[in-house]
Every structure is written in C-alpha cells, then in structure tokens.
RODO-110350 format. One record per residue: x, y, z of N, C-alpha, C, CB in turn; residue number from 1. Coordinates in Angstrom, 3 decimals. Glycine has a CB too. Layout:
<sekols>
      npx      npy      npz     capx     capy     capz      cpx      cpy      cpz     cbpx     cbpy     cbpz seq
        X        Y        Z        X        Y        Z        X        Y        Z        X        Y        Z NUM
...
</sekols>
This chain:
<sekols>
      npx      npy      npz     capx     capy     capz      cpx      cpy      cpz     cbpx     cbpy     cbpz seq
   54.135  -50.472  -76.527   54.887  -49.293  -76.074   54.656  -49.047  -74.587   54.483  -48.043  -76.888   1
   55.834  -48.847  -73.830   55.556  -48.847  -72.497   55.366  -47.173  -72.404   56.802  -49.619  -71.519   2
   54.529  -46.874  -71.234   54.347  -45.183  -70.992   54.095  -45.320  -69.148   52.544  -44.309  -72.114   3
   54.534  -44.272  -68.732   54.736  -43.584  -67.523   53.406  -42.431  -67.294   56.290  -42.852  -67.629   4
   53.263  -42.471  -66.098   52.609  -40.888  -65.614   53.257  -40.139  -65.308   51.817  -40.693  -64.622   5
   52.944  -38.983  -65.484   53.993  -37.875  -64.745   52.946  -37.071  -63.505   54.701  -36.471  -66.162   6
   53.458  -36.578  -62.661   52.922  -36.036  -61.654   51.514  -35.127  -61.710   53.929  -35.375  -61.212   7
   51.443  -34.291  -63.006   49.675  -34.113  -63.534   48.755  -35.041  -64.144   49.517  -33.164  -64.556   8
   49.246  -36.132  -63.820   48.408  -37.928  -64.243   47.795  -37.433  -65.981   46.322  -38.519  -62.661   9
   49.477  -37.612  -66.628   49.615  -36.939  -67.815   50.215  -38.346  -68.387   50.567  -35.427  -67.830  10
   49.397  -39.222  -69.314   50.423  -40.620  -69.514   51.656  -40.320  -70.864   49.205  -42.238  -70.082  11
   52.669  -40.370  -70.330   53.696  -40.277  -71.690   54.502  -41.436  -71.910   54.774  -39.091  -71.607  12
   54.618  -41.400  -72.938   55.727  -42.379  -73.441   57.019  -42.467  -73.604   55.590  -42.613  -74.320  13
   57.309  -43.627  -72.991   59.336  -43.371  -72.563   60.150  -43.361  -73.926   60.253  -45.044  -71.474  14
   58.994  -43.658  -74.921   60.231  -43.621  -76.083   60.196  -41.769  -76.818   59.715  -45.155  -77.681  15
   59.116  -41.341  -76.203   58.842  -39.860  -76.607   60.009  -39.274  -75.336   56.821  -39.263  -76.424  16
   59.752  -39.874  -74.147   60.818  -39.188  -73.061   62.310  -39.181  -73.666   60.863  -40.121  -71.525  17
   62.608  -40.305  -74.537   63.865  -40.444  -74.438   64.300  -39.699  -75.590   64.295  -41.794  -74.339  18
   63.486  -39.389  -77.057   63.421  -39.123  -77.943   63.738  -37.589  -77.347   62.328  -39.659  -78.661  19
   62.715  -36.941  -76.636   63.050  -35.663  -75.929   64.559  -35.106  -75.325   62.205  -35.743  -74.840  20
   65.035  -36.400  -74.691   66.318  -36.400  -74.404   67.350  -35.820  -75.622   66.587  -37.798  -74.016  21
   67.276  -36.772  -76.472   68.038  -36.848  -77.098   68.239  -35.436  -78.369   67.790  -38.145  -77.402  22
   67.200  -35.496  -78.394   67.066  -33.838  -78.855   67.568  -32.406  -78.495   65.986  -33.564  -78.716  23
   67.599  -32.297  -76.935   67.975  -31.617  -75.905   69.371  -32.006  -76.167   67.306  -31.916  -74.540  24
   69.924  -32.878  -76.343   71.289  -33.311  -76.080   71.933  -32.765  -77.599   71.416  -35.159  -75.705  25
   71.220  -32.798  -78.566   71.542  -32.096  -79.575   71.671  -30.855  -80.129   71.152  -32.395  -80.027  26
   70.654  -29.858  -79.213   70.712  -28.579  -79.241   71.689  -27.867  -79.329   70.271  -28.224  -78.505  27
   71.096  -26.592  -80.490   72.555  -25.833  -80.321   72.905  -24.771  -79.196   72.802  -25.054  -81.581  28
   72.048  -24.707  -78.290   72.312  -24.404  -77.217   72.902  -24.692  -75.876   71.726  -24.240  -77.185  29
   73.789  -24.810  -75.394   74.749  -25.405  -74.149   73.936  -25.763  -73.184   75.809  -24.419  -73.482  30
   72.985  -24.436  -73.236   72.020  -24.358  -71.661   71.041  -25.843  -72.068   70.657  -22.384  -71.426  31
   70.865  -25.380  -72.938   69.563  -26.721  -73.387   70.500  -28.738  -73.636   68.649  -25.960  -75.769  32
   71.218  -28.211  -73.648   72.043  -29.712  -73.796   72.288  -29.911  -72.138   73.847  -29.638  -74.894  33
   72.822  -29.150  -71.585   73.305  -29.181  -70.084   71.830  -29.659  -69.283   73.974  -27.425  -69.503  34
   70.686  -28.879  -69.896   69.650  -28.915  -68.929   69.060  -30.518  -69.498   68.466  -27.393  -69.028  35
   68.939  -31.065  -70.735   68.861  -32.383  -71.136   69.598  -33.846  -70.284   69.415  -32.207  -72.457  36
   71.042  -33.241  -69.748   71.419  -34.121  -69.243   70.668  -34.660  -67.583   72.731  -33.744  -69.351  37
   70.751  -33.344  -66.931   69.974  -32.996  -65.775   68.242  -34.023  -66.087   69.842  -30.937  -65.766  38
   67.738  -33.721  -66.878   66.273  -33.994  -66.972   66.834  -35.888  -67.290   65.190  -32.823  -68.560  39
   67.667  -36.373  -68.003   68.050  -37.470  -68.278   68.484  -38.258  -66.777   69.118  -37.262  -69.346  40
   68.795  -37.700  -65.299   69.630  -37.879  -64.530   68.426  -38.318  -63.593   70.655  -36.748  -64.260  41
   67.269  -37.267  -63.673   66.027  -36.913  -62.941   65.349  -38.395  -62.899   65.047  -35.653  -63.760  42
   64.824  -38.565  -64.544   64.258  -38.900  -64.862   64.810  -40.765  -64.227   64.107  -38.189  -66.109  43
   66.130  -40.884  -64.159   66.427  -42.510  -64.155   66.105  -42.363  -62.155   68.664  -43.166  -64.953  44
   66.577  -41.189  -61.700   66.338  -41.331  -59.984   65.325  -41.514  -59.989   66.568  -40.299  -58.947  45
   64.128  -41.340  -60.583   63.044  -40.857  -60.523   61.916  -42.320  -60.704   63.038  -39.639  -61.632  46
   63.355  -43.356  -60.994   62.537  -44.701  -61.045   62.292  -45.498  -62.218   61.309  -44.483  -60.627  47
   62.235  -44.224  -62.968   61.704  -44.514  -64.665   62.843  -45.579  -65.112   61.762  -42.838  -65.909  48
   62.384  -46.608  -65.952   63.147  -47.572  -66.652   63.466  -46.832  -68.482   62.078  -49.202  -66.568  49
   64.325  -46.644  -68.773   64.906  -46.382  -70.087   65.809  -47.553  -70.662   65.732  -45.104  -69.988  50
   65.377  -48.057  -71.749   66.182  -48.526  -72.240   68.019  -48.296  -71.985   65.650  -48.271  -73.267  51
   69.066  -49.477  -71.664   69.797  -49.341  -71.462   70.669  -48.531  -72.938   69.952  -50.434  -70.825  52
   70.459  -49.362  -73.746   71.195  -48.462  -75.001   71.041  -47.355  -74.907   70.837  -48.620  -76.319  53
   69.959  -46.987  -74.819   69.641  -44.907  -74.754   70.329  -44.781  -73.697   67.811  -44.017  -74.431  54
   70.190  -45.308  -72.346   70.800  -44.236  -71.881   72.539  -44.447  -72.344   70.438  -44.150  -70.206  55
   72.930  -45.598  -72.564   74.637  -45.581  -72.909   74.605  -44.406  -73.702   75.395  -47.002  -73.845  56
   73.760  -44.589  -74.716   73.855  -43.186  -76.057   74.005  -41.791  -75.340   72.152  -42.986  -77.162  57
   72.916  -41.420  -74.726   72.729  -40.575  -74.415   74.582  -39.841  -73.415   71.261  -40.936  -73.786  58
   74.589  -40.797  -72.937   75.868  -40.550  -71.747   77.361  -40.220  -72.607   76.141  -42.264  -70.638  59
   77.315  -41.048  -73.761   78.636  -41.255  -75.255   78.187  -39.959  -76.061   78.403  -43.084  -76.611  60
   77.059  -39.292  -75.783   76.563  -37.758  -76.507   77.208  -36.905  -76.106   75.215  -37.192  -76.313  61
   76.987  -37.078  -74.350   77.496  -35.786  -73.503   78.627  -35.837  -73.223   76.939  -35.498  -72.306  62
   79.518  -36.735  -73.140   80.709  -37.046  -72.823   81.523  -36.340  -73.991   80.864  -38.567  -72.650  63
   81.151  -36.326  -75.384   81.803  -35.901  -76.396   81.357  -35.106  -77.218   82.148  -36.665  -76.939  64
   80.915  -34.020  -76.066   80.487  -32.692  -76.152   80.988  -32.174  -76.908   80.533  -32.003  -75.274  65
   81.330  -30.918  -77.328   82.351  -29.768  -77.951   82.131  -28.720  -76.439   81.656  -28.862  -79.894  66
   81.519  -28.535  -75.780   81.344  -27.738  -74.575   81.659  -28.274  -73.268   80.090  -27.351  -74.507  67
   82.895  -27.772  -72.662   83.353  -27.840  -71.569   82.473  -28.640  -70.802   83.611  -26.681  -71.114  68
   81.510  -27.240  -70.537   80.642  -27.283  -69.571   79.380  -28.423  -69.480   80.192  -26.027  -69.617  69
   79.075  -28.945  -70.774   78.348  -30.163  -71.111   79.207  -31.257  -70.585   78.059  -30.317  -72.660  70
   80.138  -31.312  -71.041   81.000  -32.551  -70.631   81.596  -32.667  -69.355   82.062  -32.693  -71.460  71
   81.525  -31.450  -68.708   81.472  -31.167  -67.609   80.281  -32.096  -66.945   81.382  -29.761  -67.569  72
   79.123  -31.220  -66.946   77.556  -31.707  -66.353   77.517  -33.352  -66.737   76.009  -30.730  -67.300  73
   77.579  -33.810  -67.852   77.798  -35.588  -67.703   78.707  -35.864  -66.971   78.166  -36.435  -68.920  74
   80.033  -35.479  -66.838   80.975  -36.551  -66.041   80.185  -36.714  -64.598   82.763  -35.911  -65.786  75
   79.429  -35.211  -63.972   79.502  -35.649  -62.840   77.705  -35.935  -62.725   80.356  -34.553  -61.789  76
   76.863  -35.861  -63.732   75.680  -37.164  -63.623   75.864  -38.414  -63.408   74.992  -37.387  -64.679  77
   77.115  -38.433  -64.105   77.369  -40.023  -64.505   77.267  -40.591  -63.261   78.853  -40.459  -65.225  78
   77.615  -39.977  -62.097   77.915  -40.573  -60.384   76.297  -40.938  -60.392   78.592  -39.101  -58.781  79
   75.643  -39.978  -60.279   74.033  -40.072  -60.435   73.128  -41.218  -61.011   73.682  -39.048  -61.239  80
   73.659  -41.385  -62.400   73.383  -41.987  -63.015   73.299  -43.747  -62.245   74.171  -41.531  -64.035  81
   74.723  -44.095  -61.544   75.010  -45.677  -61.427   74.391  -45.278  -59.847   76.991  -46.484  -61.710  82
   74.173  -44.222  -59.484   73.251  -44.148  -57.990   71.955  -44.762  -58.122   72.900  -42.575  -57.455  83
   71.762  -44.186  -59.300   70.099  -45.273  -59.487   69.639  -46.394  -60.092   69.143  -44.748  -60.060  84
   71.357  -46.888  -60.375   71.110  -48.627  -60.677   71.483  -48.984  -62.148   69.340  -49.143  -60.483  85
   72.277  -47.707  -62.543   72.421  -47.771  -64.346   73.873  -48.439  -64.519   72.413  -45.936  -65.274  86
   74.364  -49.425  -64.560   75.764  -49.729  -65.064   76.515  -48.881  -66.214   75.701  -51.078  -65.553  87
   76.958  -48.346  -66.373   77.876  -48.056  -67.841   78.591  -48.967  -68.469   78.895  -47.124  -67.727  88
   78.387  -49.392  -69.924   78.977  -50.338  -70.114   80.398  -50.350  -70.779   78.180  -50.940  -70.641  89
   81.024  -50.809  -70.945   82.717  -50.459  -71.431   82.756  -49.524  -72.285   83.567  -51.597  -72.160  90
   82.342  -49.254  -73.182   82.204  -47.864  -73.971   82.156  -46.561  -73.061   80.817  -47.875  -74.845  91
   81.376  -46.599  -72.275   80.737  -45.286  -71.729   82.390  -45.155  -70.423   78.523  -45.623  -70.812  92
   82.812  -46.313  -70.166   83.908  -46.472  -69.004   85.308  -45.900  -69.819   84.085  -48.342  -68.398  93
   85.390  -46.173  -71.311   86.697  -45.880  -71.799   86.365  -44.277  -71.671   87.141  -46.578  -73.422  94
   85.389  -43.848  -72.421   85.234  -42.413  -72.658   85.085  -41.618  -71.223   83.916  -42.178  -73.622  95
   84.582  -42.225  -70.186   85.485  -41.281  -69.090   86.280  -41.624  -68.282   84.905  -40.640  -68.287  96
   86.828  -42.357  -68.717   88.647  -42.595  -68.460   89.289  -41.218  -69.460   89.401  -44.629  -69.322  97
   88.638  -41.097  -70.931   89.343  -39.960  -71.459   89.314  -38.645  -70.448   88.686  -39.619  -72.864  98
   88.443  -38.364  -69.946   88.155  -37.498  -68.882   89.752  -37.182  -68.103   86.930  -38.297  -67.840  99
   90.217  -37.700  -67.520   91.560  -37.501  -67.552   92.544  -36.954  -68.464   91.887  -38.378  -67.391 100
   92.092  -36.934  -69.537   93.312  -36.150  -70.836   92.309  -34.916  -70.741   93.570  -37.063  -72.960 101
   91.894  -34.863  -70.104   90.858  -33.413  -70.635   91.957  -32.120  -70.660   89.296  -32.934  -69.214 102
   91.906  -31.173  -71.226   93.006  -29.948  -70.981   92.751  -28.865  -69.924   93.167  -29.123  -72.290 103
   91.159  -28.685  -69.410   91.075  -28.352  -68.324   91.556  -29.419  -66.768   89.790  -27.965  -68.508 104
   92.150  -28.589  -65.968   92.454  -29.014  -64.922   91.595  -29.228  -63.561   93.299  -28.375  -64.813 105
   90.266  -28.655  -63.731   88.920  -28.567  -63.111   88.197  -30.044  -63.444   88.030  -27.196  -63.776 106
   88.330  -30.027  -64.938   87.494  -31.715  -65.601   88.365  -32.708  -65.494   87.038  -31.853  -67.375 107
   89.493  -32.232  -65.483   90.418  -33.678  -65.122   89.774  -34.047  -63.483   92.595  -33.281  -65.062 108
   89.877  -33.491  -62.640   89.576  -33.289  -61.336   88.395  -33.990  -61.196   89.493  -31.921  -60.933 109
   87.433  -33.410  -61.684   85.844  -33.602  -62.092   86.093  -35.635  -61.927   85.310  -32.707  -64.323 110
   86.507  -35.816  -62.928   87.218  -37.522  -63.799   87.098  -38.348  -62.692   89.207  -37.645  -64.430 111
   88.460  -37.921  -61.777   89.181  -38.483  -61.128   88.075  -38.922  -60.128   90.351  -37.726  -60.753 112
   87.777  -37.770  -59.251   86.080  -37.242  -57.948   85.349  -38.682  -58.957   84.728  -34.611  -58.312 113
   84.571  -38.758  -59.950   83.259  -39.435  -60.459   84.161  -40.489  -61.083   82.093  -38.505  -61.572 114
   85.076  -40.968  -61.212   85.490  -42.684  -61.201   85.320  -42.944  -59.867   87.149  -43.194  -61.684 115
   85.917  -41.899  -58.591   85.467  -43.011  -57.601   84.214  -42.975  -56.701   86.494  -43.176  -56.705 116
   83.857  -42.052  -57.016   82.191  -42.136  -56.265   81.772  -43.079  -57.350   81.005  -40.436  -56.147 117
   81.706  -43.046  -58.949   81.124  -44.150  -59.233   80.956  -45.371  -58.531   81.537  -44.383  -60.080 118
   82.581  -45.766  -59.094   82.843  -47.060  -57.927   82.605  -47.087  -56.968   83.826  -47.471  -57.598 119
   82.634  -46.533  -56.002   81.949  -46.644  -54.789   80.596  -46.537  -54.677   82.375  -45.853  -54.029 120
   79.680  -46.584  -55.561   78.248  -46.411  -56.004   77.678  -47.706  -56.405   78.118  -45.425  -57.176 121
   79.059  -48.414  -56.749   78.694  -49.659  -57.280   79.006  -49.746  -58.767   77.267  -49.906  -57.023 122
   79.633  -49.037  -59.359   79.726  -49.081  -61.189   80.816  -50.356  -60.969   80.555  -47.242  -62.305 123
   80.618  -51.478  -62.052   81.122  -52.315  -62.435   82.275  -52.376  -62.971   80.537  -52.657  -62.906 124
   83.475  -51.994  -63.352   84.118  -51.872  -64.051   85.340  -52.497  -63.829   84.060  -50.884  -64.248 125
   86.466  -52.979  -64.454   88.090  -53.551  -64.171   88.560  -52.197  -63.208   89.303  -53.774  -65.969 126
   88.974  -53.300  -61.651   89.675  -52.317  -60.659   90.928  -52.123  -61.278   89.862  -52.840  -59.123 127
   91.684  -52.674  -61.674   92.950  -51.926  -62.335   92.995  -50.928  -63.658   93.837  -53.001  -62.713 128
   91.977  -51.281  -64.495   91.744  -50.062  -65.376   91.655  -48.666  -64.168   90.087  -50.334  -66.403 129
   90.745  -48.851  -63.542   90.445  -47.861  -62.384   91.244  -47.270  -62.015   90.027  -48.220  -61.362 130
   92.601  -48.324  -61.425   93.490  -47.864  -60.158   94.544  -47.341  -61.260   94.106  -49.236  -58.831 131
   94.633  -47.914  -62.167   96.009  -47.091  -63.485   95.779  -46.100  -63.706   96.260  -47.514  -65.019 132
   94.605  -46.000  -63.797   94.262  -44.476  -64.452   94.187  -43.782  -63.512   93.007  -44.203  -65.261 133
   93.899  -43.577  -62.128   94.235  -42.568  -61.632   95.623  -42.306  -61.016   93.390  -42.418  -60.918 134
   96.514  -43.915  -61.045   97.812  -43.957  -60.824   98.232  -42.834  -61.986   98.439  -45.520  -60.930 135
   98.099  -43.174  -63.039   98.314  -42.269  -64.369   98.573  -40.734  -64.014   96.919  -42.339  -65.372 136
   97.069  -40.000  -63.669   96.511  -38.747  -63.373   97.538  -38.351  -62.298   94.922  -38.776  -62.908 137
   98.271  -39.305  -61.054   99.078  -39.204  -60.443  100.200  -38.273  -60.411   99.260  -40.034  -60.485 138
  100.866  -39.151  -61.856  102.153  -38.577  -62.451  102.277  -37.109  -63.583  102.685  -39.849  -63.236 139
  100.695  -36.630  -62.868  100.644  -35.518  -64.468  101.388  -34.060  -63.508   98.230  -35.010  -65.371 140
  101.677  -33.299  -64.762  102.642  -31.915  -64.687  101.302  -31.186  -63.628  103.094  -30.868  -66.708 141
  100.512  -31.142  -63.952   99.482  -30.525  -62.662   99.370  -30.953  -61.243   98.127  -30.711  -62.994 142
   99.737  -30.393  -60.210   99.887  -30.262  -59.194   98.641  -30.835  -58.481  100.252  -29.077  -59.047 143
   97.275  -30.040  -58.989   95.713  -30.316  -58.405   95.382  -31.600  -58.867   94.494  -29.244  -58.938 144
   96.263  -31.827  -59.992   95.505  -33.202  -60.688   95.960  -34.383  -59.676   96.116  -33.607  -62.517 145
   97.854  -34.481  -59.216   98.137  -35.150  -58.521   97.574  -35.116  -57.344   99.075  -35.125  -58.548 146
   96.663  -34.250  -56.594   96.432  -34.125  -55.181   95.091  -34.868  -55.412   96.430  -32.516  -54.451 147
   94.037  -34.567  -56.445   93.226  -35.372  -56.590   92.986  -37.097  -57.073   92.814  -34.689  -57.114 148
   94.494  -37.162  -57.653   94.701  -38.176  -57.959   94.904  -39.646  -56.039   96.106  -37.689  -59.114 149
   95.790  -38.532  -55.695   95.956  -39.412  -54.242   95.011  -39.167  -53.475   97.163  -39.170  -53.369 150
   93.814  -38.222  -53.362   93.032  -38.413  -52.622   91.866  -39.595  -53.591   92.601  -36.938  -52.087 151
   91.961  -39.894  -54.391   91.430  -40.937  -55.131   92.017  -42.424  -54.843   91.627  -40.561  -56.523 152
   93.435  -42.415  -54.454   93.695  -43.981  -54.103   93.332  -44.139  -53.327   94.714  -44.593  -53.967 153
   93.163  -43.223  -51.950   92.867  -43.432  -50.409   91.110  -43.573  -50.723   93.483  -41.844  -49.175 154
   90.708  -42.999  -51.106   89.295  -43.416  -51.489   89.105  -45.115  -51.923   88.869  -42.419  -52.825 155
   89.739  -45.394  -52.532   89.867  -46.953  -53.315   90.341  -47.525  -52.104   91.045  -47.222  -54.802 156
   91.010  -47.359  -51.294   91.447  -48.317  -50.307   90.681  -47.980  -49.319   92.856  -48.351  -49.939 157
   89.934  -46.858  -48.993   88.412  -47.115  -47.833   87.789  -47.945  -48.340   87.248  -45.942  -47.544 158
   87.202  -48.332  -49.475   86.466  -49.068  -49.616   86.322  -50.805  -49.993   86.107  -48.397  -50.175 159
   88.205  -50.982  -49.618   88.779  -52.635  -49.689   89.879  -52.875  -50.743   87.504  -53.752  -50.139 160
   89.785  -51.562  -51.989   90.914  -52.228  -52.346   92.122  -52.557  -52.329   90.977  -52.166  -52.812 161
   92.529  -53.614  -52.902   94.017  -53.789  -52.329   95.109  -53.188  -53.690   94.335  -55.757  -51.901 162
   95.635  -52.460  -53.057   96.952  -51.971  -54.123   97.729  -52.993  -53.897   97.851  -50.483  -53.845 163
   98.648  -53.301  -55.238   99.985  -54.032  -55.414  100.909  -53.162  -54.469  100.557  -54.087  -57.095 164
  101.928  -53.397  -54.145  102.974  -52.939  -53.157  104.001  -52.032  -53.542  103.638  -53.997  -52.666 165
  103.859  -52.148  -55.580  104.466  -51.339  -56.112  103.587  -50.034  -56.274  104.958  -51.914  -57.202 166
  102.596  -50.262  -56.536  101.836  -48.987  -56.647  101.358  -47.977  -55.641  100.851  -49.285  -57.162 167
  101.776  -49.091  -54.240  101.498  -48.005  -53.036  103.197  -47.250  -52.894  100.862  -49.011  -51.231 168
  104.370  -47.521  -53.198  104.958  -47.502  -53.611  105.702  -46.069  -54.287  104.552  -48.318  -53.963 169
  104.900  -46.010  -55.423  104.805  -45.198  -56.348  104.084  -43.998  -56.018  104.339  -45.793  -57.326 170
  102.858  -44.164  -55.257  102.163  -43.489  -54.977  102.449  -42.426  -54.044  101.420  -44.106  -54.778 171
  103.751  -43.444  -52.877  104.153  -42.450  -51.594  105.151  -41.758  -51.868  104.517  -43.071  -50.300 172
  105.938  -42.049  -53.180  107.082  -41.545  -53.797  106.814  -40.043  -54.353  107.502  -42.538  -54.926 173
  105.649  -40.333  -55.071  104.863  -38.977  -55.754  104.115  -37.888  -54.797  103.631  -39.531  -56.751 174
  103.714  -38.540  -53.549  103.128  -37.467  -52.380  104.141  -37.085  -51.852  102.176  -37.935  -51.239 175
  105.318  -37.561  -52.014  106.353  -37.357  -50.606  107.458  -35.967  -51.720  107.616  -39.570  -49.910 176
  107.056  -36.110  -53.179  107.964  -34.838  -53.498  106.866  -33.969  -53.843  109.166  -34.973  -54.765 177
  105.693  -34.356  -53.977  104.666  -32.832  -53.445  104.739  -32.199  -52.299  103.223  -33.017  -53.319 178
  105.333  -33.036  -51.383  105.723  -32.384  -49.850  104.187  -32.488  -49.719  106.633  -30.556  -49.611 179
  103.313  -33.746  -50.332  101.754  -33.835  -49.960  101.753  -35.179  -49.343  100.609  -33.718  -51.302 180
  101.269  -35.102  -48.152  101.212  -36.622  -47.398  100.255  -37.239  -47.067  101.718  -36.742  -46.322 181
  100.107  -38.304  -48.015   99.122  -39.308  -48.420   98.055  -39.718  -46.635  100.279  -40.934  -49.225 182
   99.368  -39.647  -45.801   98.566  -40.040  -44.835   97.223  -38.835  -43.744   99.764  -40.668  -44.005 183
   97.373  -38.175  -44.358   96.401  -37.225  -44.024   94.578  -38.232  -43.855   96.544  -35.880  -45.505 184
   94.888  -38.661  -44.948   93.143  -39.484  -44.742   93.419  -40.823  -43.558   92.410  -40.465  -46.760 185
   91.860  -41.348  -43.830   91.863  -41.874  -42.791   92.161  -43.425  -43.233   90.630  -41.514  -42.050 186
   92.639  -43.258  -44.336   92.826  -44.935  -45.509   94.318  -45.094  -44.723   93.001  -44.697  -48.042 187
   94.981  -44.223  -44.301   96.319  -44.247  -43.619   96.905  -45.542  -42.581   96.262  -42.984  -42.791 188
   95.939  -45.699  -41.794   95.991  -47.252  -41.257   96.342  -48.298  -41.822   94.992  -47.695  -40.932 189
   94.958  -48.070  -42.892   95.593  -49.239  -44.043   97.123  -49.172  -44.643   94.672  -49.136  -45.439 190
   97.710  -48.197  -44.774   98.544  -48.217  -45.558   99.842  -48.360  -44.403   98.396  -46.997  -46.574 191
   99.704  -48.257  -43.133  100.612  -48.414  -42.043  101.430  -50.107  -42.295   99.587  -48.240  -40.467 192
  100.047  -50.792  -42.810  100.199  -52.445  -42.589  101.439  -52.742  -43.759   98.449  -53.485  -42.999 193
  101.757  -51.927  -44.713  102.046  -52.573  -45.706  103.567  -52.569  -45.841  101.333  -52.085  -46.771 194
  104.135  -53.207  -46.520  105.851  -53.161  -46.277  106.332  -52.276  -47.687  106.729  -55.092  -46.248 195
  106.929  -51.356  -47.298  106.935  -50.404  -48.190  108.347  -51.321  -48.828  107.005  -48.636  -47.566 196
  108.874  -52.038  -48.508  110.403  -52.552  -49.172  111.554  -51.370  -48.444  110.411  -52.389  -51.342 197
  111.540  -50.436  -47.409  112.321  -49.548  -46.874  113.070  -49.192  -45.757  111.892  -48.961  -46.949 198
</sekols>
C-alpha cells in the first residue's frame, strides 16, 4: 500500500485519501460534494499520484451530479485537473462534451471556457470531436452560448489549429448575423490568410 505525508508528518494512505474522496462525492450535502471535488483537485496539484481509474471515477461522479452547482465545480476542476498531468480518458471527454446540452446557459458556457483551456493544458482528446462541438454550441438559440462558442474557435486557432474552410465559413456566417465579429481577437490574422470562397 502506497501512503503519503501530509504537512503535520501525519503518514496516510492514498487508498484511505481516495476512499475519503469518494465519500465526500457521495454526500448528501452539495457543500460537502462540492468541497470533495476541490480537496480531489488539491490533492492531484499537490503532486500526489492517485490511481488513474479513481480519479476517472471520481470526475464521471461529479459530472453526473443531480446539483447544478456540483457539476458546475467539476467542469471547471476538470481544467485543473489535466494542469497537473491527469489525462481524461474518453469516457470522462464524452460526459463533458454533454456539458453543452446542459439547460443552464452559465454551464453550457462553463463547457465551452474548460474544453478549451483543457486543450490548451494539454488534454488529449480528437480535435474535431473538440472543434464540432463547439461548432455545435455555435448554432444554439442562446445568444451567450454562441459568443462563447466563437470566442472558443479563436482560442483553438491561437493555439495552431487548423479549421477546414467550411467551418471557418460557418463560423463567420453565424458571427456576422449576431452583428458579433469574430475578428475582435487576436486569432484574426490567422483568419485574414484564409479564402473565405467570397
């Protein structure tokens, strides 16, 4: 059994740490599930090695909360989480892709913000799963969702990716009847180069 010190040179055990987790994550209390995720977030910056399954578990717990605000506090650990070297593995990537159907317009938002700081953090995942889905979030009846949605492609293209020509496309079609103009960021250069077909 592997065990850790904690800062009162107190030796514990990561399977009692994680066990702790997971408990917290079960509570019928919001505050105590919310504050579980936090201590789960701490604990991986913090150096500590956890089994990868736990933490997938742990992340597929909070994600499919019944509380906003829980599922809230994971989406945006999750950025946290691949900050300190944790991959998510396709499971944990579909379920916040659901993050986007969310019915709040704050957690959709939330989604959109922590797919791409993930990615830009380094999370592993299919760039076109990526770029659809917030192409997706694009085309939704919410106004904030689309503004976050295009400040999410320009994010993807600071950091190299290349859009298809249809999707930049699509993209300037959808800012240009928000009367919202994509070129405001500074990804705008990039997008100067490209032949719109016009």
């Amino acid at each position: 059994r592997v065990s850790t010190q904690s800062t009162w040179g107190v030796k514990i055990q990561i399977s009692d740490m994680t066990a702790s987790i997971f408990h917290g994550l079960k509570d019928v209390k919001i505050s105590v599930r919310s504050s579980a995720i936090i201590g789960l977030v701490d604990i991986l910056k913090a150096g500590i090695k956890i089994p990868h399954n736990d933490i997938s578990r742990a992340i597929l717990i909070g994600l499919a909360d019944k509380s906003d605000y829980v599922r809230f506090s994971m989406i945006n650990g999750l950025v946290e989480i691949v900050k300190a070297g944790v991959q998510p593995d396709v499971e944990v990537t579909t379920q916040l892709l659901r993050g986007l159907s969310e019915k709040s317009s704050e957690m959709r938002q939330s989604a959109i913000a922590s797919l791409v700081e993930a990615f830009k953090a380094g999370m592993d995942a299919p760039r076109k799963i990526l770029v659809d889905a917030i192409l997706n979030a694009q085309e939704h009846e919410d106004s904030d969702v689309r503004e976050s949605a295009i400040t999410g492609l320009t994010e993807f293209i600071k950091v190299g990716v290349q859009l298809p020509k249809s999707k930049i496309n699509l993209a300037l079609s959808n800012a240009l009847s928000d009367n919202c103009l994509l070129y405001t960021s500074d990804a705008a250069d990039d997008l100067l180069c490209v032949d719109l077909g016009g």
